[in-house]
Structures are given as structure tokens and as C-alpha cells.
N, C-alpha and C positions, 0 to 999 in steps of 0.2 A: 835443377841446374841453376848455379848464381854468374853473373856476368861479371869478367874476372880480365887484368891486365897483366900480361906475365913480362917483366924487364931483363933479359937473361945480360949477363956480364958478358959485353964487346958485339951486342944483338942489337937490331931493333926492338920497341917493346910488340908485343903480338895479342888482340882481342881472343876473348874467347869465353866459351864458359866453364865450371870444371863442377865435380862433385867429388864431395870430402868425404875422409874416411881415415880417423885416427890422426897418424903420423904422414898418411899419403894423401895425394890429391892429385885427381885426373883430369888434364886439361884439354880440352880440344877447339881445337879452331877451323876456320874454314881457310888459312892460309896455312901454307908448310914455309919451312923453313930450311934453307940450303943443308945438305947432310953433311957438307964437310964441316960444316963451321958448327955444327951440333956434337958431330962425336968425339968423342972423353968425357969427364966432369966438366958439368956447368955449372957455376953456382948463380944467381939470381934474387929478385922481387917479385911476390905475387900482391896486386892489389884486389882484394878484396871485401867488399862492402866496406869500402871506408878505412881500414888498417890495411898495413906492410907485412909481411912474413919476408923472409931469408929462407929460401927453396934450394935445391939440389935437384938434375936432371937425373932420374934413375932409367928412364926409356924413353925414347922419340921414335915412332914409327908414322910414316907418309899412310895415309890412307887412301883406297882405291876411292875412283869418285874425286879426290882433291883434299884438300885439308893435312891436318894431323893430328896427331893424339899421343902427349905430353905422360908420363908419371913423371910426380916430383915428390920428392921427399921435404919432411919440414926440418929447417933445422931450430935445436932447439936449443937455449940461450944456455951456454953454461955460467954455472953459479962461482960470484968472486970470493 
């Protein structure tokens, strides 16, 4: 698990840590996040170790206990 800053567009940003896998990245935190203001597309910033990515919400689910737990998708730079 790496310690990761998620900036989602018209959000606060939100701590947490995530673990990577290809194109996806799973982020969870020990805050949630209002559900109204989560569902549709999100698009965003993840800081991680030092670089930016441009992320896409693909799931947010509240978790029992508190927190949540993020999939995001990377987006990936198209070529000019």
C-alpha cells in the first residue's frame, strides 16, 4: 500500500492509500465522501509518490466500519 492524495474535480482532495494494477487503481481512505456529489463521472488527480496521473471514478462504495474504497481508472494521454 503507497500513501496517495486523490483531487477529484469540484471535491475536496482526500488521503488515503491505494494499490496499483495496470490501468486501475484502488483507493481507500478512512473518510467517505457525500454519495451525491460522487455519482456520475468524476474525473480527477492522484498524487502519488511524487507524480500526477488524471484518474476517472469507475466505483465509490462507503464501507461498513467508515471510510471508502475508490476504483479509478487511469487516463491515458492521447498521442498528438
Amino acid at each position: 500500500m503507497t500513501d496517495a492524495t486523490l483531487s477529484l474535480d469540484g471535491l475536496e482532495p482526500i488521503s488515503g492509500t491505494v494499490e496499483t494494477g495496470g490501468d486501475y487503481i484502488r483507493f481507500s481512505a478512512d473518510a467517505a465522501l457525500d454519495e451525491g456529489q460522487i455519482n456520475g463521472p468524476h474525473e480527477g488527480q492522484l498524487t502519488l509518490d511524487g507524480a500526477d496521473e488524471r484518474v476517472v471514478v469507475e466505483s465509490y462504495h462507503v464501507l461498513e466500519g467508515g471510510g471508502c474504497e475508490i476504483t479509478l481508472r487511469r487516463i491515458t494521454p492521447t498521442a498528438s
